[in-house]
C-alpha positions in Angstrom: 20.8 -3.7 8.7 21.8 -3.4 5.1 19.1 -2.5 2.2 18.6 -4.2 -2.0 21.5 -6.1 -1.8 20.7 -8.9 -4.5 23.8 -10.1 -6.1 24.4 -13.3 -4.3 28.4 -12.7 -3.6 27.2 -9.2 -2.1 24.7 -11.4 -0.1 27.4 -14.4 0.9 29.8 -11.4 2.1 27.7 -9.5 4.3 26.8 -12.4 6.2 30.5 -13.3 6.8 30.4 -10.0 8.7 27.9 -11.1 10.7 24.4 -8.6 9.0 22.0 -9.2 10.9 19.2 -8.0 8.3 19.2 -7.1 4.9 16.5 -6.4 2.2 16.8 -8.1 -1.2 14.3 -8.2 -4.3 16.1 -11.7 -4.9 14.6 -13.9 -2.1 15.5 -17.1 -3.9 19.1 -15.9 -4.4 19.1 -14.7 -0.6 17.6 -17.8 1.2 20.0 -20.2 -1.2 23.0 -18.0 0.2 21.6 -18.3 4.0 20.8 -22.2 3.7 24.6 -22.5 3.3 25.7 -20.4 5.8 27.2 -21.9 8.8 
């Protein structure tokens, strides 16, 4: 798991490496960066 990550390319990248969790203070910016993800 990775913690405050809230910039969305910081966001966009760990999920290309396959994060299973991470904390954000940026919901919106998180959930916008999952709803793209394949």
């Amino acid at each position: 798991g990775v913690w405050t990550v809230n910039q969305e390319r910081a966001i966009r990248r760990l999920v290309e490496l396959g994060v299973d969790v991470l904390t954000s203070d940026r919901p919106d910016v998180a959930k916008r960066v999952l709803a793209r993800a394949p």
